[in-house]
C-alpha positions in Angstrom: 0.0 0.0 0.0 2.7 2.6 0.6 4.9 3.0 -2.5 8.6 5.1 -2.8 9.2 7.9 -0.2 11.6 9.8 -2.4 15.1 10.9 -0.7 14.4 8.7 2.3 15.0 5.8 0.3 19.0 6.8 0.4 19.3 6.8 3.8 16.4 4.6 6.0 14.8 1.1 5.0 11.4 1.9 3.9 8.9 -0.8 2.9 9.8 -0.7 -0.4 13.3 -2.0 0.7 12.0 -4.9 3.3 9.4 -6.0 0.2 12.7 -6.7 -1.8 14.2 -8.5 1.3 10.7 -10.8 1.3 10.9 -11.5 -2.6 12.2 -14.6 -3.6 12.8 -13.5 -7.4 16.5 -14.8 -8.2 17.8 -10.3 -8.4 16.4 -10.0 -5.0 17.3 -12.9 -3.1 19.9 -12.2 0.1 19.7 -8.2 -1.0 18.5 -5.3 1.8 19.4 -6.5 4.9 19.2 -3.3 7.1 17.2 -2.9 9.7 16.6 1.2 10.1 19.7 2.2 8.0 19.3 1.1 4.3 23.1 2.8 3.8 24.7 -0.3 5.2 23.2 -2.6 2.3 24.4 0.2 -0.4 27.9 0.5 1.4 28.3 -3.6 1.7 26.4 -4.0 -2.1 23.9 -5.6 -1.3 21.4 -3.0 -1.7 18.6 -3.9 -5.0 16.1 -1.3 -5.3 12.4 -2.5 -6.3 11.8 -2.5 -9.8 8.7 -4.3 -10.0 6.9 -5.8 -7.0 8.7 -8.9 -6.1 6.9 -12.4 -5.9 7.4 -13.2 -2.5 7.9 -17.0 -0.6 10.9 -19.5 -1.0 12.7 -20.5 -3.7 11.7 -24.1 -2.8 8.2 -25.0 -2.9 7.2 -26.1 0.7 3.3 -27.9 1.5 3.3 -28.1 5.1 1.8 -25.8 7.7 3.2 -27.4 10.7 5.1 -24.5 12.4 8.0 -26.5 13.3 8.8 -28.8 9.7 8.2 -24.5 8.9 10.9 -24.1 11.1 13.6 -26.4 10.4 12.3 -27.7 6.7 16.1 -26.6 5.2 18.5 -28.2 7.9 17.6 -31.6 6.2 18.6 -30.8 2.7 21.4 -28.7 3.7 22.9 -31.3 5.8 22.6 -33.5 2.3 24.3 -30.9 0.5 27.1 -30.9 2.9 27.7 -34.2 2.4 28.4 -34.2 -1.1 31.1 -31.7 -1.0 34.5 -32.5 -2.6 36.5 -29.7 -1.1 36.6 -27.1 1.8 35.4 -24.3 -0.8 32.4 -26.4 -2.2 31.5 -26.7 2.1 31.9 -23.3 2.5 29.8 -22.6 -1.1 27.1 -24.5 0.2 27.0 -22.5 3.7 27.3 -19.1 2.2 26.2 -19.1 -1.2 22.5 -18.3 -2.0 20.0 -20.7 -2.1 20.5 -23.4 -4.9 23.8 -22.9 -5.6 25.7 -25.9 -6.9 29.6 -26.1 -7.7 30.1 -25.5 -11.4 31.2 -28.6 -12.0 27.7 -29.9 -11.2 24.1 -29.8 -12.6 20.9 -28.7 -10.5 19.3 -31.9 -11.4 18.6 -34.3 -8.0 
């Protein structure tokens, strides 16, 4: 309901901002972190403005309403993903890389 707020947008997260943070689009996932201060996210580059309103949800479909699968639903396949690691950098890849990434040297296919 409440769209840009001009020159504010430089300096303080407005809801334009936290409906990027929410969207699961692949240009706005892990963007606009910041809390108050939407300066951080442009210092640290991981700022992306809104340019069209962003479909929001994960980037893995998920069918359960229990609260706690909710909760904990991407430990399982993470730990999975862990496992098949070659190397210290595809580990680390699979910790801190957005969601879905693979090595290069591997498909997306199950």
């Amino acid at each position: 309901m409440i769209g840009k707020l001009g020159p504010l947008e430089w300096i303080f997260n407005t809801p334009s901002h936290h409906r990027v943070h929410h969207g699961s689009d692949k240009k706005y996932i892990d963007k606009n972190f910041g809390g108050i201060l939407i300066i951080w996210d442009r210092i640290f580059g991981t700022f992306q403005k809104e340019e069209e309103l962003p479909n929001y949800g994960l980037t893995t479909p998920m069918t359960s309403k229990n609260p706690i699968t909710v909760q904990f639903y991407e430990f399982p396949r993470l730990y999975k993903d862990l496992l098949k690691a070659r190397s210290m950098s595809e580990f680390a890849g699979y910790l801190f890389k957005p969601p879905g990434w693979q090595p290069k040297n591997r498909s997306t296919a199950p």
